[in-house]
Structure formats: C-alpha cells, structure tokens
N, C-alpha and C positions, 0 to 999 in steps of 0.2 A: 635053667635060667637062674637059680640058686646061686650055681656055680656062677654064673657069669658078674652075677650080682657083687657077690662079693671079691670077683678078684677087681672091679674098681674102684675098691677101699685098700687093695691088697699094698703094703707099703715092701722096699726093700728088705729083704733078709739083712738083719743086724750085722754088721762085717764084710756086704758083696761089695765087689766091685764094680764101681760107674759104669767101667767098661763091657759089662756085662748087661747092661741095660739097653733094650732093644733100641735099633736105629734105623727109619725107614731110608730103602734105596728107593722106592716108587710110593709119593703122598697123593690121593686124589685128586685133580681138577678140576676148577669150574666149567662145569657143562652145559649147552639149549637144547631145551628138547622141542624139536624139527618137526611138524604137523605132531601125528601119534605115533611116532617111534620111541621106543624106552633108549635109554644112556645108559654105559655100563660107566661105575665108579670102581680104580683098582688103587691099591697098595701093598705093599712088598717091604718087609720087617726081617731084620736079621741080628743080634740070634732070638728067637721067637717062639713060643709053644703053643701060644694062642693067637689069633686075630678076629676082632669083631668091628662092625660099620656101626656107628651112636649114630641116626639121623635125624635131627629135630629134637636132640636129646633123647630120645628111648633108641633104645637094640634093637636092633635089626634081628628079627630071627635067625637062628641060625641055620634052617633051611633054604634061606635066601641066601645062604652064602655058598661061593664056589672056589675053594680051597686046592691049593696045589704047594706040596712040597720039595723042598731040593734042599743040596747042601754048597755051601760057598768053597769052591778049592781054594782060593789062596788062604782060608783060613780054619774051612773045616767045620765052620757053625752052622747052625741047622737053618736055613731059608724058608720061609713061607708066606707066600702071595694069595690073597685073596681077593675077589671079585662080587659085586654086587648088580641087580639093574634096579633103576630107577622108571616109574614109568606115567606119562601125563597126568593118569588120575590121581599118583600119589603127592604129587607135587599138587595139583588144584584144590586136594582137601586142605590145604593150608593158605590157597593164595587171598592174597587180601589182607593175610593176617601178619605173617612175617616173611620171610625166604625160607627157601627150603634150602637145606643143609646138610653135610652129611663129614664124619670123620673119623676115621680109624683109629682103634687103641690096641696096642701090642705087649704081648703081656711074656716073661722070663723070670726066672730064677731070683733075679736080683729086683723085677718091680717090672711097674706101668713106661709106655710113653707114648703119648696121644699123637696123632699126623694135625696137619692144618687144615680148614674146613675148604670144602668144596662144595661153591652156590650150584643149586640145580634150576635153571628157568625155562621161563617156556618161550622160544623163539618166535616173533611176530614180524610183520611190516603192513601197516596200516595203506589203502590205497589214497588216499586225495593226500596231495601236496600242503602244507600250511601256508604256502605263499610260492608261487610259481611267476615267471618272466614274464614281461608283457612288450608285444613288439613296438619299435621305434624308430622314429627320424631323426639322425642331426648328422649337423653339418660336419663335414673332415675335421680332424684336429681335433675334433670337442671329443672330451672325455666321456666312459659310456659306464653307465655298473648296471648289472642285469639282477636283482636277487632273485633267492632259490630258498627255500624252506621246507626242508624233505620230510614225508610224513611222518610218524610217532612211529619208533619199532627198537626189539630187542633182538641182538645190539643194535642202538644204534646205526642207522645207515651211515653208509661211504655216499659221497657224491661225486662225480666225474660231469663233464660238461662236453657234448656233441654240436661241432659247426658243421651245419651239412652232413649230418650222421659220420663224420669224421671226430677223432677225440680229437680234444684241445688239450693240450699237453704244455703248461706253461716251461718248464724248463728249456723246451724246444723255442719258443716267442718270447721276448723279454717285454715287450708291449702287453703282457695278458698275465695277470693272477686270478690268483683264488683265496677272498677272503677266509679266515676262519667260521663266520657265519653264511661259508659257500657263496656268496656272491661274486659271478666272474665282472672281473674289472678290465678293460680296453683302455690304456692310460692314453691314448689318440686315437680317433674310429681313422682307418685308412680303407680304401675302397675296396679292397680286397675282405673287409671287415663285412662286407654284406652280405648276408646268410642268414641263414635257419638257425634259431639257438633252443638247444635242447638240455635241460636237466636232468641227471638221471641219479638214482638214489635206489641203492644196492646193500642186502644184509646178505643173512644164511640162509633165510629164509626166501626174499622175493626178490624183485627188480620193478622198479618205476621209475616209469618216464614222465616229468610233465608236458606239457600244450608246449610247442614248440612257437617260441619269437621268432617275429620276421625283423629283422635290424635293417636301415636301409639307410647308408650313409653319402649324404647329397651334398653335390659342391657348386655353392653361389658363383654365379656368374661375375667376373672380373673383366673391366678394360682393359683394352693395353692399350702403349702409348700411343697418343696421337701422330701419324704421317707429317710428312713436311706437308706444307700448303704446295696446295699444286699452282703452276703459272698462271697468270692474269688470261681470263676466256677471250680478251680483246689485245690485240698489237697495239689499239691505239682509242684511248679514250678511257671509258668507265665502260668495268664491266666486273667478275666476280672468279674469288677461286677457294676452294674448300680445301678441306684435309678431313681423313675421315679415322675410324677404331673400331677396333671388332671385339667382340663380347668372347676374347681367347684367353683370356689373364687372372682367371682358370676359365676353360669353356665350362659351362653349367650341364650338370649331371646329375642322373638320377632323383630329376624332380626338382634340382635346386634353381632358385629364380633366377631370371634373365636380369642383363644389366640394366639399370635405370637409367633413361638419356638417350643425347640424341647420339647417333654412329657417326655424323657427316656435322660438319661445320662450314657454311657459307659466308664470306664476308668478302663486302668491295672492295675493289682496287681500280685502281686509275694506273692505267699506263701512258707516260707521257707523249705526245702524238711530235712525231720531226718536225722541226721547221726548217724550211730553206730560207739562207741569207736574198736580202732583195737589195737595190741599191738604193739610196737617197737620189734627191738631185742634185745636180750640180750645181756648186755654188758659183757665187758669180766670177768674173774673171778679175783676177790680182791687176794691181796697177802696171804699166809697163815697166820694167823693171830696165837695169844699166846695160844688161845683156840684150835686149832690145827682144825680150820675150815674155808674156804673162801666164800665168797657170791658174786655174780651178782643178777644184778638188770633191769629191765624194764618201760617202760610211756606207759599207753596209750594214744598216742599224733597221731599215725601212722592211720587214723587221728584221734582227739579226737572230743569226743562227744560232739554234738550241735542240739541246736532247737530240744529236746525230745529225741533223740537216747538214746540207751541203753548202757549204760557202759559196760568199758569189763570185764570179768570173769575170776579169778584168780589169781594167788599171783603175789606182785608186785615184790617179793624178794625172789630167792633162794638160799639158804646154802647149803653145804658139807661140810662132814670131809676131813680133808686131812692129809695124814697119813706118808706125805714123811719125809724129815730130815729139812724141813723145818720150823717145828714146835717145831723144841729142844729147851728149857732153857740155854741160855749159859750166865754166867759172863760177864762184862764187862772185855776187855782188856786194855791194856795199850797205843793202837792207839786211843780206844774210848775217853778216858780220854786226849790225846793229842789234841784231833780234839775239844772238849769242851771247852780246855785251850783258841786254836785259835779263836774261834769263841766269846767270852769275850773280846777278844785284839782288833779285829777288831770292836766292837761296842764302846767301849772305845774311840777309835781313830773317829772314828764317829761323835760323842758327841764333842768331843775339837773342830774337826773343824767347825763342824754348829756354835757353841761358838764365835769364830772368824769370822765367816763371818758376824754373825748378827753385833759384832763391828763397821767391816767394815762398813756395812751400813750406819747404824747409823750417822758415821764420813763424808761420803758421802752427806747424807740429810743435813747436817747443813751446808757445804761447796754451797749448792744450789746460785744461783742469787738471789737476794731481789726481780725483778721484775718479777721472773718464779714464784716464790713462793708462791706472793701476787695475781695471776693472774690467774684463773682458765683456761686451755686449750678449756674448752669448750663455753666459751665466748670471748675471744681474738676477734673472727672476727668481732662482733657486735659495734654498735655503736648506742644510746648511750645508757652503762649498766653502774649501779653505781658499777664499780670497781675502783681499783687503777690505775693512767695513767701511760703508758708504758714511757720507756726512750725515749730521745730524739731524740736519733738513730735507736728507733721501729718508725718508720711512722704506723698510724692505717691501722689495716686490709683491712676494706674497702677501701682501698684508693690503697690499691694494687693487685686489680683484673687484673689477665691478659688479655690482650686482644689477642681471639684466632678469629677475625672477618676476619682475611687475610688467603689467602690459605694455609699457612705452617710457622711455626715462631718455637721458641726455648724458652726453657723456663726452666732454672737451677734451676734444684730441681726433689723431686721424685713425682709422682703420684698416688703412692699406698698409703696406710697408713700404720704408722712406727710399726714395732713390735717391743718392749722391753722387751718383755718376758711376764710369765703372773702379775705381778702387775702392775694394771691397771693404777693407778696414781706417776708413773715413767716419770717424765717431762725431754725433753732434754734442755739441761745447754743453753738457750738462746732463739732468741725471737719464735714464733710458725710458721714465714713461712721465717725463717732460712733456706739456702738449706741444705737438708736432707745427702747430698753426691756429689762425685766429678762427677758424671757421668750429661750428658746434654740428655734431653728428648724431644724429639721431638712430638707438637703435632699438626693432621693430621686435618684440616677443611675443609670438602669437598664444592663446591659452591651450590647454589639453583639449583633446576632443570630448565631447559630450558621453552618458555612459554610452554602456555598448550597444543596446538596442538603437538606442538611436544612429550609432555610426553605422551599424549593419544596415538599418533601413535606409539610409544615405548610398550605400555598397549596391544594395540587392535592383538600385536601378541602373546598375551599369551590365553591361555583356559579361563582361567577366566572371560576374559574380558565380554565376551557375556553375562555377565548378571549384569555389571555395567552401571549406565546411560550415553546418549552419553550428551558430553558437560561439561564443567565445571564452571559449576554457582553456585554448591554444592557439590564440589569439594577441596580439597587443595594435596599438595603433595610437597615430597621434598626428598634429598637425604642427610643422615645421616651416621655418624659415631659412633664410641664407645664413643663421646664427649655427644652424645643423643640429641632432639629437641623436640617440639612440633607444631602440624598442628592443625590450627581453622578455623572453619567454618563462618566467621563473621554472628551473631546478629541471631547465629540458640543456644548458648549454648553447643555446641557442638567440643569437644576437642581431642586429643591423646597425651599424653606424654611419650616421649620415653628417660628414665634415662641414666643419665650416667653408664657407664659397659654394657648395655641393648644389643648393640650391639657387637657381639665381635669386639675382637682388629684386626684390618688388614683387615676386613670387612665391604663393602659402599651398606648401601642399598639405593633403592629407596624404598617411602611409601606415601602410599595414604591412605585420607581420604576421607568417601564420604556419601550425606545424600540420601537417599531414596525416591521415592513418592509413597505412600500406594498402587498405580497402576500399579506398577512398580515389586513390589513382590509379589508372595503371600506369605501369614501367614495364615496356616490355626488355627480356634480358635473352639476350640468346647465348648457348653453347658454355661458355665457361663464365659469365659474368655473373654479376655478383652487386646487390647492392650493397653500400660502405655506410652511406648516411642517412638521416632522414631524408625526408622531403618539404622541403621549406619551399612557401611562395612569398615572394614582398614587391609591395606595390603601390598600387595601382603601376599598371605597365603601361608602356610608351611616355615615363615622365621624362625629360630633360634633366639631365644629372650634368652641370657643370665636371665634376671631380667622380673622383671612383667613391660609391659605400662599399662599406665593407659587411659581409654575410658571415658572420659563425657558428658554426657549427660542427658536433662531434661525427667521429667515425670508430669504426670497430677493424682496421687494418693492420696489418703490421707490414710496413710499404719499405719495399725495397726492390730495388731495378731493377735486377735480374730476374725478380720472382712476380711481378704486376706492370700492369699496363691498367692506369687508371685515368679515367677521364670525368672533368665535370660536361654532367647533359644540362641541356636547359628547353624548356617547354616554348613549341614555339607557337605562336596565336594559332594555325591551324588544330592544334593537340597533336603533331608529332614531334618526340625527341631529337634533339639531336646534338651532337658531340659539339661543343664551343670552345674547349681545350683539352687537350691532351699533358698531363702532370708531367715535366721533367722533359720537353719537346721546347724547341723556339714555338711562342706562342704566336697563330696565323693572325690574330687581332688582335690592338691594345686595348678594346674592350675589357678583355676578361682575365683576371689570374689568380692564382692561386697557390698559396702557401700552405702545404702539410707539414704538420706537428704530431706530437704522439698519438694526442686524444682530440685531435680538432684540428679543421681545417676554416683556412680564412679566404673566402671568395671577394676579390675585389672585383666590382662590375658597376658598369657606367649605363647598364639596361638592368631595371627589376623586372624582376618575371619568376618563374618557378623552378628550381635546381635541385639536382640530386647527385649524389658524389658515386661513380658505378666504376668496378675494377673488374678485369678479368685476368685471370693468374695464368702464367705465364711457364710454370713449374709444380710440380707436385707438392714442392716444398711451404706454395703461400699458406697464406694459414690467417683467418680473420681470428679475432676476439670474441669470445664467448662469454655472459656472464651469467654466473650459474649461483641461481637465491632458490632458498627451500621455504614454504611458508604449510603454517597448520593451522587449525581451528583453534580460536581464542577460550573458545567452551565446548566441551566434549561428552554430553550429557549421553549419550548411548556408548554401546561397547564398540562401535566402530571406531576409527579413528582415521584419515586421512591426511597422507603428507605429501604436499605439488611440487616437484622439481620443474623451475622455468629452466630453459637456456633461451636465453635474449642475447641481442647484437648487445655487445657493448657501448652503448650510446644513452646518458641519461635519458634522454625524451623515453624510451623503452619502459625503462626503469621505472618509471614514472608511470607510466600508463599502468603497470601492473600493479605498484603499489597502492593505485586509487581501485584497481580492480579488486582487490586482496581485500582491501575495507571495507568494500559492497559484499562481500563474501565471508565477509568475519575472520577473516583470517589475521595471524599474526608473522612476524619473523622467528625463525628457530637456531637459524645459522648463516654465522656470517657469509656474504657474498664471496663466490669465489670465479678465478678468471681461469678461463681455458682455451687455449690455440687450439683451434680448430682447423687441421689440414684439407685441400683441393687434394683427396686422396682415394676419394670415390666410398668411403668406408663411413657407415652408418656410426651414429653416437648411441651408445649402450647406458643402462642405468639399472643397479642390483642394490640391494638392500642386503646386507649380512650382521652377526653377531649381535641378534636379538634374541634376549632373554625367553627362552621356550617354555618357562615356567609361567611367566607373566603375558608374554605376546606373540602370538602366533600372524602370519602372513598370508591373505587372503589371495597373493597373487599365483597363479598355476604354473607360469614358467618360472625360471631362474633368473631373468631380467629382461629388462624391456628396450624397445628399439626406437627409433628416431632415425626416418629414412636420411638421408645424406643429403638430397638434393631438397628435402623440407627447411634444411639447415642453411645450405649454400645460398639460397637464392635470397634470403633477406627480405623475402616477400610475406612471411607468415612470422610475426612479432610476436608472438605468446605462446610458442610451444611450450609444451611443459607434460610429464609421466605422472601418474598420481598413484604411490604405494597405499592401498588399503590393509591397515593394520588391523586386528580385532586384540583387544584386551578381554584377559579371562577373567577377571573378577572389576567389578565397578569401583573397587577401592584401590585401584593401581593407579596412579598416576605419574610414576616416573617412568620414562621411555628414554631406554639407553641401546642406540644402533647405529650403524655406518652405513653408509649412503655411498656407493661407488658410481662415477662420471668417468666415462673412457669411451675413444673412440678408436673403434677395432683398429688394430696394429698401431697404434699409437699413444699416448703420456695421458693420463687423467687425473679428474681431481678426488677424491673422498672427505667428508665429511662427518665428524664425528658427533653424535646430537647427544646430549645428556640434558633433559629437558621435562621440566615438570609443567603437568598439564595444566593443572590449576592456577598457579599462579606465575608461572616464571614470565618474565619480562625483559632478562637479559638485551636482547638487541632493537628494545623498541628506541631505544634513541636517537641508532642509528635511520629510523624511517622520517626523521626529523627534517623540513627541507632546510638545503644548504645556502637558498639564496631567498633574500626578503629585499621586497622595496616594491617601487611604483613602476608599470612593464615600460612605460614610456618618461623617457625625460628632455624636455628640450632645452636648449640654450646651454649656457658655460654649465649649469649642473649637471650636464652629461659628460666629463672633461675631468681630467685632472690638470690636466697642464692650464693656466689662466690665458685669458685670450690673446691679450695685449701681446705676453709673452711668448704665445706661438709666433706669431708674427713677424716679433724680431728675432727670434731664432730661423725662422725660412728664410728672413731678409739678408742675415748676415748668412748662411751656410747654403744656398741654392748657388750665388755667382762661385764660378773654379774658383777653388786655392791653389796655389805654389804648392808641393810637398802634400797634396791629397788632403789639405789641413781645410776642408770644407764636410757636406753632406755624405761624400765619400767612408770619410773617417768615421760620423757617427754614424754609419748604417755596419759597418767592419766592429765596433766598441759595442753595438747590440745585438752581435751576431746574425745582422741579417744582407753581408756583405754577398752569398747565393743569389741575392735579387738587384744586383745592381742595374743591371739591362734595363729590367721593369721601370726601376725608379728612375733611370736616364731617361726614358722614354717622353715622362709626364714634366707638364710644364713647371712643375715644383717638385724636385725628388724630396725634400725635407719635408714636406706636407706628405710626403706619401710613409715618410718613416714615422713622423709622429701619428697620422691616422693608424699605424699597421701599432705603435705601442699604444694605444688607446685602446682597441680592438681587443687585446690581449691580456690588458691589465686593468683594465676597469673592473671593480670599483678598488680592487685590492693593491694596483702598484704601487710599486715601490719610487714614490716621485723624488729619492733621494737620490735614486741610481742613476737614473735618468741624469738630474742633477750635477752625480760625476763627468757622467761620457761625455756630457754638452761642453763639463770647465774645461777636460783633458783638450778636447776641438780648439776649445779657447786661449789655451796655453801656448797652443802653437802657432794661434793667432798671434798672441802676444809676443813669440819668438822673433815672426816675422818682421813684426812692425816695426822692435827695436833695429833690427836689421837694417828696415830701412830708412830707419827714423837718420841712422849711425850715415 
C-alpha cells in the first residue's frame, strides 16, 4: 500500500519521454447494477508496469484486482489489463451521499496517467405511472393528444405506444407523433383511430404498462340535400307535395347525434283544374244588308278555355238570307243629299272655331306673370333650388307652413289640388300658395291621446285586446285625423305612417302601435323558414284606410333571389297566418306591398292588423344576420367573473330588449358589437375563449368551447341566446382581463373579439348603449312631415296627370331610385302620393329635404322644356 501510495505522487523521470507515458486502449464505463448482480469495471494501459482502480477516491485493494499481461506486436511494449467487480452493497454504502465512481491510474517509467471515471448506479423502474391516458370521445377531424408520464427509474424509461396491443410507429403514419414529454398526438381522429391506447415504459431493468384508453371517434349526423318536390298529390285542385333528406351527409356513427329536423317537407299546391270553352249567345241578327243576307255572331268566352280545356266546336258566325223589302236598291233621294250638305257645314264650322281658340291661347300664354313663368310649380316650395327668385311679395314657401299644432285654426285657401283641366302645365296667373278661392277651410287637429293607462283601459274593452301585450313599454298610440301622423317605437326601428287623405274626412281614429315578444305569439314556421323580423301589430283592425300606411320595420336578411323565398304573413282575426305577399312575385292584391332594403323593410297596407316578415332559404348559401355583443358585470366583488356572449337577429328591437335586460343584471358592454352571416348550413355556432393569462385567470369551463344548436339559431323564435364563459381570477387584486373570444360557425367564417378590459373602472363602450332616437312615439298633423302640406299637394297635382317624355311622377320615382316600383305606384289613384309617403317613411326625421328639393326641380325643368315648346 506504501508502494502504491507513493507512486501517485510519482512525477516523470527528469528527461523521459511523453511518448513513454502510459495510454489506455480500454478506460472503464458507466455501468447499472441489475437487481444484485455485481458489474465488472476493465481497463487496459500500454506501456504499463502498474495498474490500480481509485474508487471513490481510495484504492481499491489490490486483491480485488484481476490482472493479465501481454505484449503489443506492432510495437513490442508491455500490455496490461485489469479487471475489478463492483457489487450492490458497495455502491449503497455511499448512496444518498454522492455517486459512485471508479477510475484507473497507470503507472511506467516515465510517470502517471489516470483513465476517465465510470458512474456505478443501481438500476431501478418504479411501478405506478406519474400520469397515464384517460379514454375519450370526439368527433372525426378533431385533434386528439393522449399524455403519458412514465414512472421514476434509472435509466430513465423509453416509452413506445400500443393501438390494440399493436405498436404505433409514427414514421409508418404521418397523422401520429410522439411528443418529447411522450404524449401521442392524432393531428385528425379518423375512424380507424378507434382502439385501445396503451403506454408502455421500458428500462434495463423492467417493463410497464399503463391502464389502457378507450378512444372512440364519432361522427355527427349530416343532411344531405334536399329531393326535388315530388308532383302535386291532386290533377286538379288543392292538394300537397313534399321532398324529403336523409340523415347520410355523414351517416352518424359510433355514438355521434342524429340530425336535428324534419327528413320530409310538406307544402301546398294548387293544380290548375281544365276548363272547357262554352259559347255565349247569339247576338242579335245584323241589319239586312245590300247582299240581301244578315249575320249574328258568338265568343267563346261563356267561359273561355284555360289551363288545357278544350275549345268550342262550331261556327263563330251565322248568315241568312233575308228576303224581306229590306234588301231593295233604291237611289238616293233628295233628303239624303240634303242631310250630306248638313253634315259638311257643320264640320266647317268646327274647324274655324278650334282655329280661334287655339289663338286665344296662345294670347293668353304670353300675357302669363314673369315670375310664374320662370318658376316651375313643382319646385316653388323648396328651398334652396337654383331657380329664379320670387317677388318680393312671394315670401318663400318654406317659410309659410301653416301651423295646424292647436286644436282647430282657419286657413284661407283650398286643400284639394286645383284642376285646370287636362293640360297639365296650366299655371294660375300668380304666386303657388295664392288662395285658390273665396271660401275658408277649416282644419280639424285632434289632441294626443290621454296617458297610457288610460288608452289601454279604452283597448282592454275591445276583443282584440286579449292578445296585445299588457303594458306599454312597446307600445305607442295616438288619435288621428284625415291631416295623417306617425307612431315610433323609440330605438326599436320600428315605424307607422299614416298620410295625409288616409283617414277619411270627418273621421278620428285612435291607432296603436306595438312590438311583440317572440313568447308572446306564436308563428308557427315549418322546414326551412325562418323568421326575418319582428312582429309588429297596428291597429285597431278593420279600420277604413282611404290610402296605404306604411309599416317599418327592420330585418336580419341578406335577400337575394336565388338564395330566399320571402313572404310578409299577416294574422288573420281567426289567429291563423297567412301569406298576403310573396317579395319579388306580381302582388295577388293591391292591398299589400312591400319594399326591402338592407336593414328595413317598408309594408304598405290598406288593412292594420299584425305582420311578420318570414323567409325560407332556397340554397345553402342564404345566410341571415347575426349580431354578436359580449356584456360583463359592472362590479366584480368575488373571484368569479362572468362574461355573456348574445347572438341576436339583427334587428334593433332585439337589441334593445337585451340592453334593458343587461341593466336589470348589472351588466355592462365590453366589446364592440360585431355582425355575423349565419348560413342555412345545418352547422351549429361554436364559441371558445383562448389567450388568457394563466398567471392571472384561469377558465372554469370543462370543454374547449361551447355550442349553440343550429336550429335554436335558424328559427328566430328564441331572441336572447347567449354562452356564459365563467372566469375565476387568482388573486382579488387582478383586474385587468385580457382574452379573445372566438364566434364561428362550424365550416364556416367567424368573428373574434379581442377584450383588454379593466374591471373596475373601464367604461369604454358605455356610450355606445346610448339610445339613438329621442322624441314623442306619436306625432300628428304636418309635425309628422317634412315636406309642408300645401306643398305636397301641388307637387301630386302637377306630377300624377302623364307627361310628354316621362317628365311626370315617372321621372321622380327613377331620380329616387325607386323606379323597381312603378307597377305599384301605377296602380293607386295618386302615384306621387305614394312616392312622397314611401320618402317620408324612410327619411323621417333625418331627410335630407334638399334632395328631394333637386329631383322635384330636375321634373320641373323638363316641364319647363316643354312648355316653351309649346308656348313657340
């Protein structure tokens, strides 16, 4: 030991050579030691006289060692190897405290030189798993990650992964890895993906398996498209034909839900039934004629043939001779020749005098006023048109609106519009609201109705009433005369205008307006429909409407022709619905019509009663409007925290009811409103929450995001859906929440929302909950009007009779783009009353009465073309 001792101080001999200093060909390596078996440690030194194992820093005895010598031929130096074992208990006297260790030092002529250490440990594998798979559902397509956390052991376990006690071998599947923290990942479950999953975790020591997952990958039931509509069940009459879809687009498997809806769709048809032609009678018999024969004639019109019938059979025209004295040749006489004289004199005389009056005329026009002249009638009321200014004793139109705002007042002049006969541009000889005549006209302003209690208790004795809402918080109403008004529902969009002439003359109604809540009615919808709009009633029903009111109201549609089939219903006194127009059809009555716009539609109708706007989509590709508001608690005194995602139709009235809901609930706004198309695509609306601070706020919800069936959406019947994320905050003194909010509906475009939003205080979007319309629900008389009354008048008077050159009501419904409706407007006894009601309707209170102003001069210009024309 002496010995040994000091040759690891021993330095090289002063003058050897490096090359003589021993160099191992075999240094130790790290070894496990395997339940209680010992490890041998070797190394092999050339050229060498000595070899001993340091373990742990002390020597190893040299009776533990097991020595063998040789000689190297390629050089002839002396070799020697030596061998030690190591064995469990040597190594556990030290465990805990360092590693165990062991390394060779080789000793020669010329000096030391130590090998590199070799750890001795003791091999283990712990049995329980730190975290093993747990089985699962989901649906195809969705991504799957199974973890695996294999138990504590030296080395280190390997893990492999078993599907159905078969390896999983990602190299072989490009769909499947293996994280580094062993997690197998499925980057799409496909149905083959359904099996057993097994982790397994393997050393030198052992082998484990954990509890084997059941994965089971199920696919949601899908429509496919709908059949053609089969034929009408009757040849002839009313009768019905369906089309139907099968739950194949994917069929549902493995557990996944059945499709929602109906399979069959039924709907009426009318098959038109033949008519055979029949004949009329005979008319009577013609005079005898020079041929000495007379004829009667017949139609078949009694009735005439339609939809295939058979024509009738036989002549349309019978002859006879007739053989009386009625068919003699006789000369002219000399009264015939008298009566031919007369009847030359009197066309003569004819002639002179048209001759002369046209004179007259003529002498007449050039006698006209300078300032009638240069001023077209149809512009006079506006202000400001580039026309010529009136005299100084015309004060401007505008500026002489009568005030009908007192119960009863007087007002010299007439209220009809003047007739002149029929040439249209016949101006009378001064200025345009000249009194028309000596007579004084009285006009009647009824006052508003009393409050609302009282008008309701007026209501509640009528039949009707039983099925208006009690209360009036959506509500308006007011009592009207033939002067006409309008009722608004504030900040719902929601309008009625009632024109002037609408009501007869000597007649006061009361009229209500009122909004509905989808709970409140039913509407029943079958197979693809869909409601658009609210549900508005206005009334009282069965009044007498001289003229059409107009009804406004919004919709959540994106309407286009190929993709909808939309109809206004309307409620008929029994309580069922029924279609009263069809949008974009020749309308079956001049009753009812209706003009859509982006966000509103405007119902003209000559009956009140109760309406609702319903569409049914036509293609996969319709798609209503969504409007999507996030709202949270204004004060958050616990560690919870909730935040409501609504999706509402997009229809203020909607909007509105939540916002009043939201304030009863303490709620605030967080983020702006945002809009989302929502397709007829059978695919639910999804809602997730991501990229929240895990430090600061954790999410109480269990899945990954939340659903919203399809058909809760589609149907319009349930106004306030909405998902509520429960957040919890980890300390009380957090209050900023910074996360995103994702809106999507499966296989299709969605919205996301970004909130950075302080609990305490932020108030960012309360402005926006501001409402956008203020005033009085009811207004009667010209205060409901922009245009002045006088002035409507003479604009219908002058633009209802034809123009030459379309230079009438034509022109200005083409200049307010609403040249689509002429049919309609042709139809009513004044189309220019129907164009100025339909811009009233539209631009109240906000129009622009300058523009208007334009389109009326442009009309009037070309009045003015003409006139000179024929003045010339």
């Amino acid at each position: 030991t002496g010995a040994q001792q000091s040759a690891t101080v021993a330095n090289p001999a002063s003058g050897a050579s490096p090359d003589l200093l021993p160099h191992f060909q075999l240094e130790p390596e790290d070894v496990y030691i395997v339940k209680n078996k010992a490890v041998s440690l070797a190394c092999r030194a050339t050229p060498a006289t000595q070899i001993y194992f340091k373990c742990n820093g002390e020597w190893v005895h040299q009776g533990d060692h097991v020595t063998q010598h040789s000689t190297d031929r390629s050089t002839g130096l002396p070799v020697m190897e030596v061998r030690i074992e190591v064995t469990r208990q040597q190594v556990e006297k030290i465990f805990g405290l360092e590693e165990y260790w062991c390394q060779c030092v080789a000793w020669s002529s010329s000096g030391t030189t130590k090998s590199q250490k070799a750890f001795v440990r003791i091999a283990y594998l712990r049995k329980n798993f730190e975290q093993e798979p747990t089985a699962r559902e989901v649906s195809i397509e969705q991504g799957i990650v199974l973890p695996c956390r294999p138990p504590e052991g030296i080395p280190p376990a390997e893990v492999e992964w078993l599907r159905n006690e078969e390896l999983v071998d990602p190299a072989l599947d490009a769909n499947v890895y293996v994280t580094p923290e062993h997690s197998l990942v499925l980057r799409q479950a496909r149905l083959a993906d359904t099996a057993n999953y097994t982790c397994v975790a393997k050393n030198i020591v052992a082998r484990r398996r954990s509890a084997s997952a059941a994965i089971t990958v199920y696919v949601n039931g899908g429509w496919s498209t709908w059949t053609q509509w089969s034929g009408c069940s009757t040849s002839c009459g009313r009768g019905w034909q369906k089309r139907s879809r099968t739950c194949t687009n994917p069929t549902p498997l493995n557990g996944g839900a059945f499709c929602e809806g109906q399979n069959v769709q039924k709907t009426a048809c009318t098959t038109l039934c033949p008519v055979d032609g029949a004949w009329s009678e005979w008319s009577k018999w013609s005079e005898c004629g020079a041929e000495c024969t007379h004829w009667r004639s017949r139609e078949c019109s009694e009735p005439a043939p339609r939809n295939g019938g058979r024509d009738c059979h036989g002549p349309e025209l019978d002859t006879r001779n007739c053989t009386s004295e009625l068919c003699t040749h006789a000369a002219p006489g000399a009264e015939d020749v008298a009566l031919y004289v007369g009847l030359v004199a009197v066309a003569v005389c004819l002639v002179l005098l048209l001759l002369v009056g046209v004179l007259v005329y003529c002498r007449k026009k050039g006698g006209l006023d300078a300032d009638v002249a240069d001023s077209s009638i149809l512009t006079a009321g506006f202000q400001p048109v580039s026309i010529k200014p009136s005299k100084a004793d015309n004060p401007s139109l505008l500026t002489i609106q009568p005030d009908l705002s007192t119960t009863t007042m007087t007002y010299q002049g007439s209220l009809c519009p003047r007739q002149d006969g029929p040439a249209k541009l016949q101006l009378p000889n001064g200025h345009l609201l000249s009194p028309l005549g000596a007579g004084r006209h009285t006009l009647h302003h009824s006052s508003p109705a009393a409050e609302g209690a009282d008008f309701v208790a007026r209501l509640s004795t009528q039949s009707y009433f039983r099925s208006l809402p009690r209360g009036t918080n959506n509500m308006a109403y007011g009592t009207f005369n033939f002067l006409g008004g309008r009722l608004m529902i504030p900040n719902t969009g929601i309008s009625l205008l009632i024109p002037p002439d609408a009501i007869p003359r000597g007649k006061i109604y009361e009229v209500y307006l009122t909004l509905h809540k989808q709970e409140e009615v039913r509407l029943p919808l079958a197979g693809c429909q869909t409601l658009l709009s609210p549900i508005v009633s206005c009334g009282p029903p069965g009044v007498l409407l001289t003229r059409p009111a107009i009804l406004a109201m919004g919709h959540c549609v994106e309407a286009s022709a190929e993709n909808w089939s939309i109809r206004l219903k309307k409620q008929s006194c029994e309580g069922t619905w029924e279609d009263v127009l069809q949008l974009g059809a020749e309308p079956c009555t001049e009753l009812y019509y209706c003009q859509l716009e982006a966000q509103a539609c405007y119902v003209f109708t000559e009956q009140l009663g109760r309406f609702a706007l319903v569409g049914e989509s036509l293609s996969m590709a319709a798609s209503k409007r969504l409007k999507l508001v996030l709202f949270a608690p204004a004060a958050c005194p616990s560690l919870e925290y909730n935040i409501r995602v609504y999706c509402l139709s997009d229809t203020q009235d909607v909007l509105k009811e939540v916002i009043q809901l939201e304030k009863q609930l303490g709620g605030q706004l967080i983020g702006a409103p945002r809009v989302l198309h929502f397709k007829d695509s059978y695919h639910n609306l999804r809602l997730s929450i991501h990229d929240m601070p895990s430090s600061l706020w954790k999410s109480k919800l269990l899945a990954s995001y939340q659903e919203i069936p399809f058909y809760h959406i589609w149907s319009g019947l349930q106004p306030f859906l909405h998902c509520t994320f429960t957040l919890e905050r980890l300390s009380t003194s957090t209050c900023e929440l910074a996360c995103k909010i994702w809106v999507w509906q499966v296989e299709g475009d969605g919205q996301s929302f970004t909130v950075n939003f302080n609990i305490a205080k932020d108030t960012r979007f309360s402005d926006w909950l501001v409402p956008d319309e203020v005033g009085t629900p009811a207004l009667v008389g010209p205060s409901a009007f922009k245009i002045p009354f006088l002035i409507r008048q003479k604009i219908i008077s002058s633009l209802d009779p034809p123009g030459t050159r379309g230079a009438d009501w034509r022109t200005l419904a083409q200049k307010l783009n609403l040249d689509s409706h002429l049919s309609f407007f042709a139809s009513k006894a004044s189309p220019t009353a129907m164009i100025l009601n339909l811009w009233e309707a539209r631009h109240f209170p906000n129009g622009n009465l300058s523009q208007l102003a334009a389109a009326v001069a442009e009309v009037g210009k070309q009045d003015g073309a003409l006139f000179s024309e024929a003045e010339c």
